[in-house]
Backbone as a printed PyTorch tensor [residue, N CA C, xyz], in Angstrom:
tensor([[[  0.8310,  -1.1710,   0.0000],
         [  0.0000,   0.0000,   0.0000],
         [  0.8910,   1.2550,   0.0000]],

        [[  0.5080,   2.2460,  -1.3450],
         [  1.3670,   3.4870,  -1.0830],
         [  0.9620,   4.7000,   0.1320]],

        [[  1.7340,   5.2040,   0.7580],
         [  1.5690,   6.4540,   1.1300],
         [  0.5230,   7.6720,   0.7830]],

        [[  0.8640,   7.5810,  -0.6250],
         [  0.2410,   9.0870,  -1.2530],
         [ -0.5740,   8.2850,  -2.6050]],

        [[ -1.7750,   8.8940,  -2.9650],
         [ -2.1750,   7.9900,  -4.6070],
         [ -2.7570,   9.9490,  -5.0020]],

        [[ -2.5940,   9.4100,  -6.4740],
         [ -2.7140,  10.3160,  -7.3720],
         [ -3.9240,   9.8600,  -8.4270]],

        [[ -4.7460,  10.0920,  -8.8510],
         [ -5.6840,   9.3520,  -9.4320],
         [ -5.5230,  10.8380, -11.0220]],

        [[ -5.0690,  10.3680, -11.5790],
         [ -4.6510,  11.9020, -12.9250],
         [ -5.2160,  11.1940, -13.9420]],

        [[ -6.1240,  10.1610, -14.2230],
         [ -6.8750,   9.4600, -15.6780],
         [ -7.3380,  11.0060, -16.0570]],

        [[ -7.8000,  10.5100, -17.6060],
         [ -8.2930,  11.5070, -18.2660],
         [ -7.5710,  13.0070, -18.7330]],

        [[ -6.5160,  12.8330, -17.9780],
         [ -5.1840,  14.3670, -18.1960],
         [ -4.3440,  13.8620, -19.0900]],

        [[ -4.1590,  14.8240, -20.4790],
         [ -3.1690,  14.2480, -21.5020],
         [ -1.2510,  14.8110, -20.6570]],

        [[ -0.9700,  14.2250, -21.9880],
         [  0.6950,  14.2760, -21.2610],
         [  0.8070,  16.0630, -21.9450]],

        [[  1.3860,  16.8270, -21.1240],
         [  2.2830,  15.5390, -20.1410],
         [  2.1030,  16.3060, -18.2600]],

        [[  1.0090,  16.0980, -18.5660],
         [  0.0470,  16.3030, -16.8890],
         [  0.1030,  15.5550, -16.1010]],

        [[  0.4190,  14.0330, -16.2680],
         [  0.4970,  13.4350, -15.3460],
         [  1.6260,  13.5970, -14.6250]],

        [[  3.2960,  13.2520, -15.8670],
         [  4.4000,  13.3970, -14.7950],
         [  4.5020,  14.8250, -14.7100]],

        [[  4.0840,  15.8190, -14.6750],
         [  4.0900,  17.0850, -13.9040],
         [  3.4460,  17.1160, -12.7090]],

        [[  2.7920,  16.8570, -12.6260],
         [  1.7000,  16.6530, -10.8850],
         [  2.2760,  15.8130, -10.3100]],

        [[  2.5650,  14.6210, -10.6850],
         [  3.8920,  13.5130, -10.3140],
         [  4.8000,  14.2630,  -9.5590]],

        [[  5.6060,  14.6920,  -9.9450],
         [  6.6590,  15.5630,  -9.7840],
         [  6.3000,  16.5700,  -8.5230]],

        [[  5.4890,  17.1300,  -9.0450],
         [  4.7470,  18.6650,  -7.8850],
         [  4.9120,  17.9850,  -6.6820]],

        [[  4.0360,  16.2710,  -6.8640],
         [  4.0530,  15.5340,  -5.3720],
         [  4.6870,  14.9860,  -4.6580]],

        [[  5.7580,  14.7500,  -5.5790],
         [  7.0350,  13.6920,  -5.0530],
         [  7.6510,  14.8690,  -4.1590]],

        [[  8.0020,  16.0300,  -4.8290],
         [  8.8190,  17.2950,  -3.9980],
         [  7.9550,  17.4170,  -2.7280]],

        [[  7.2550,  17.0520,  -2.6090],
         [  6.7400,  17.5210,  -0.9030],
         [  6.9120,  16.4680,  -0.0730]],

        [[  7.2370,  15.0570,  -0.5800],
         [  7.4630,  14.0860,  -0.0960],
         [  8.7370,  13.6180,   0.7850]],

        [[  8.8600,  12.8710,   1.4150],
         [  9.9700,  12.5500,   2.5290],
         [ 10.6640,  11.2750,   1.7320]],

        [[ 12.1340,  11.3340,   2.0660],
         [ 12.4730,   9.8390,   1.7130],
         [ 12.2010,   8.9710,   1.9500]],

        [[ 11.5860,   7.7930,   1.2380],
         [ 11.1670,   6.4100,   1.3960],
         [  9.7620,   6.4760,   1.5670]],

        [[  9.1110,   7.4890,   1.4380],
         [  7.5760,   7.6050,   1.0180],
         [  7.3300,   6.9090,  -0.3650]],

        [[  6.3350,   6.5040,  -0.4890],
         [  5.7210,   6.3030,  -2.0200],
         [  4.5310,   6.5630,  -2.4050]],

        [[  4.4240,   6.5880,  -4.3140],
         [  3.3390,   7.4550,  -4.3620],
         [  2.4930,   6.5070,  -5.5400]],

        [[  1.6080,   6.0710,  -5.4490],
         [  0.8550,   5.1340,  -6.9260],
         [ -0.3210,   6.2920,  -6.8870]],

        [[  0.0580,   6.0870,  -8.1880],
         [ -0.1520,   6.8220,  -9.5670],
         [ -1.0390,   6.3660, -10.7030]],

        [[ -2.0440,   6.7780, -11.1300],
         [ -3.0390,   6.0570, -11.9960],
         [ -3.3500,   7.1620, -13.0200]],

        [[ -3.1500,   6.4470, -14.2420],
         [ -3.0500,   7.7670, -15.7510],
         [ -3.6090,   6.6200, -16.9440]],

        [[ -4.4010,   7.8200, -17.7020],
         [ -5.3110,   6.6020, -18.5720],
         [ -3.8800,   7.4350, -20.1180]],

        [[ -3.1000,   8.0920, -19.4530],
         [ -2.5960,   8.7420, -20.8700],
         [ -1.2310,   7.6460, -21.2430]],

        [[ -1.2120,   7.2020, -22.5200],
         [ -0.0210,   5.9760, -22.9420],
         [  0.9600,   6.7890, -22.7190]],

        [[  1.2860,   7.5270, -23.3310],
         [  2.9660,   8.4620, -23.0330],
         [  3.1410,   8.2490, -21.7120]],

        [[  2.2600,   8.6030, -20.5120],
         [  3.3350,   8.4390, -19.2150],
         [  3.8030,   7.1310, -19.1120]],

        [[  4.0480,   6.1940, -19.6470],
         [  5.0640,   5.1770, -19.5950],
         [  6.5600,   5.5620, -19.5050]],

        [[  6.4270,   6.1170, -21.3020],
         [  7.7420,   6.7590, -21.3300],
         [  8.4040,   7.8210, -20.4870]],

        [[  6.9910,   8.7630, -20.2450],
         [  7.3860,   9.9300, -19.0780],
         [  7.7170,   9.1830, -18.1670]],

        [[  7.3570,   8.3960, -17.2300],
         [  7.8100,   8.2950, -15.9960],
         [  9.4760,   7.2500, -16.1080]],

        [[  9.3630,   7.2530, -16.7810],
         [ 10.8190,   6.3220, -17.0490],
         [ 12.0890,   7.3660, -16.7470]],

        [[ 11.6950,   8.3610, -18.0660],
         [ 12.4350,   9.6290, -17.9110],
         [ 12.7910,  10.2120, -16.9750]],

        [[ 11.2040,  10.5820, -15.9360],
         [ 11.3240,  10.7520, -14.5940],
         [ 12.4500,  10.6240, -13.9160]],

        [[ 12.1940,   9.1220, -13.2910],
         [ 12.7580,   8.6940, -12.5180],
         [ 14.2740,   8.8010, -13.2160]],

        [[ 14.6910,   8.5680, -14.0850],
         [ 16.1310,   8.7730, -14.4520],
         [ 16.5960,  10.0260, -14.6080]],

        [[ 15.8180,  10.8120, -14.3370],
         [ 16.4410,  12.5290, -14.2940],
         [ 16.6680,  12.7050, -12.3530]],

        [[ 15.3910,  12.2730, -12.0080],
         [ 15.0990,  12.3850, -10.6140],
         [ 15.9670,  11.9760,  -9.5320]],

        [[ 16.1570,  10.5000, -10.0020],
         [ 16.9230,   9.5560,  -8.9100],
         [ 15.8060,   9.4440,  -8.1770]],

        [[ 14.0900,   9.5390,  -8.2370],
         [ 13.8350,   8.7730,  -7.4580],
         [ 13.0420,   6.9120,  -8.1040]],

        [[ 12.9260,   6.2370,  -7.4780],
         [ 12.6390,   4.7650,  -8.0760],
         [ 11.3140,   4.9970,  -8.5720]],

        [[ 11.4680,   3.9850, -10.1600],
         [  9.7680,   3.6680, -10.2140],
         [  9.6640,   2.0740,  -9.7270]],

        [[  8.8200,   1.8960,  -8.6570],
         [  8.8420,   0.1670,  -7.9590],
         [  7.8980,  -0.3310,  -8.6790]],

        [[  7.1010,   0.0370,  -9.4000],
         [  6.2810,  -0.8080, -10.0840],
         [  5.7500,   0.0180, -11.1790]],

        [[  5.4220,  -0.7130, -12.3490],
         [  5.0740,  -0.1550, -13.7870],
         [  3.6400,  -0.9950, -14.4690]],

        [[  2.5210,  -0.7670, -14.4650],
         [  1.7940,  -2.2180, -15.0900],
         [  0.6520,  -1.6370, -15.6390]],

        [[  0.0750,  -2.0920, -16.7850],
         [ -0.9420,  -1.6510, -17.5060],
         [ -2.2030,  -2.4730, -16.9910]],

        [[ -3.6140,  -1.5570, -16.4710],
         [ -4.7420,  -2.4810, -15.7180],
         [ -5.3890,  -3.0080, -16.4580]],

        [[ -6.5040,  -3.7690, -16.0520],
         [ -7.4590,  -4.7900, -16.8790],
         [ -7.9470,  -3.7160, -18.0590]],

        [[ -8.4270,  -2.6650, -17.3790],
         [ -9.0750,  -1.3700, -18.0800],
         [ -8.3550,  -0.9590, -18.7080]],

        [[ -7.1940,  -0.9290, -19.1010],
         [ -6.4030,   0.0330, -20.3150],
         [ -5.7700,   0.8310, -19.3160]],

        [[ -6.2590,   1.3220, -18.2460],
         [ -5.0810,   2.4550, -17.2710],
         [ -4.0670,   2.2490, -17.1590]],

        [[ -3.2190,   2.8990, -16.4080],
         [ -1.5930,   2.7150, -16.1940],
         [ -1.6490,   3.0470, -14.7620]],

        [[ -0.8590,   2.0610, -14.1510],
         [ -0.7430,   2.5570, -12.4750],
         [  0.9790,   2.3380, -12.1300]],

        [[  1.4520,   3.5860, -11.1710],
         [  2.8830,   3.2450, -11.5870],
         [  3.0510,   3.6240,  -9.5940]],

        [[  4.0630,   2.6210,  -9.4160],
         [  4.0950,   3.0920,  -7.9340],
         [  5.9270,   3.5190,  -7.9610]],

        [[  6.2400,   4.7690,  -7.1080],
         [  7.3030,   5.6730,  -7.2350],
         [  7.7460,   5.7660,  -5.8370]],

        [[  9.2600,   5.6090,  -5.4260],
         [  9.6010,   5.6070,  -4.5310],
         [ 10.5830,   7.0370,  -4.0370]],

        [[ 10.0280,   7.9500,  -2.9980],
         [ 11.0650,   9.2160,  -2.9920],
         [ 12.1700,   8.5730,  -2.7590]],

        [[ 13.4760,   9.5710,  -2.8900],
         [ 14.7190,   8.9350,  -2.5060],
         [ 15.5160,   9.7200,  -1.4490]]])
């Protein structure tokens, strides 16, 4: 179970990893944050993310429904 959830379906890119982002910065180390986006690009965005960021993506998976739920670890 994460810490923080973000529910951003229906927001094109690149809205999701921007609000992503907004939330992670208020966050403490070793918090985490799942994340739910109906937009395909944040795949690639959050990849990016996390490799600009240094903080982890712990989980990546596409739902029954077509959504995307991504769980992110501060660092």
């Amino acid at each position: 179970m994460a810490d923080f959830e973000l529910d951003l379906r229906g927001l094109s890119c690149p809205l999701p990893v921007m609000r992503t982002k907004k939330k992670m910065q208020t966050m403490t180390s070793g918090q985490t944050l799942r994340v739910l986006s109906s937009e395909p690009g944040s795949v690639r965005d959050f990849q990016s993310y996390v490799m600009s960021s240094g903080d982890t993506l712990l989980e990546s998976m596409q739902t029954p429904d077509g959504d995307f739920e991504f769980l992110l670890k501060r660092i």
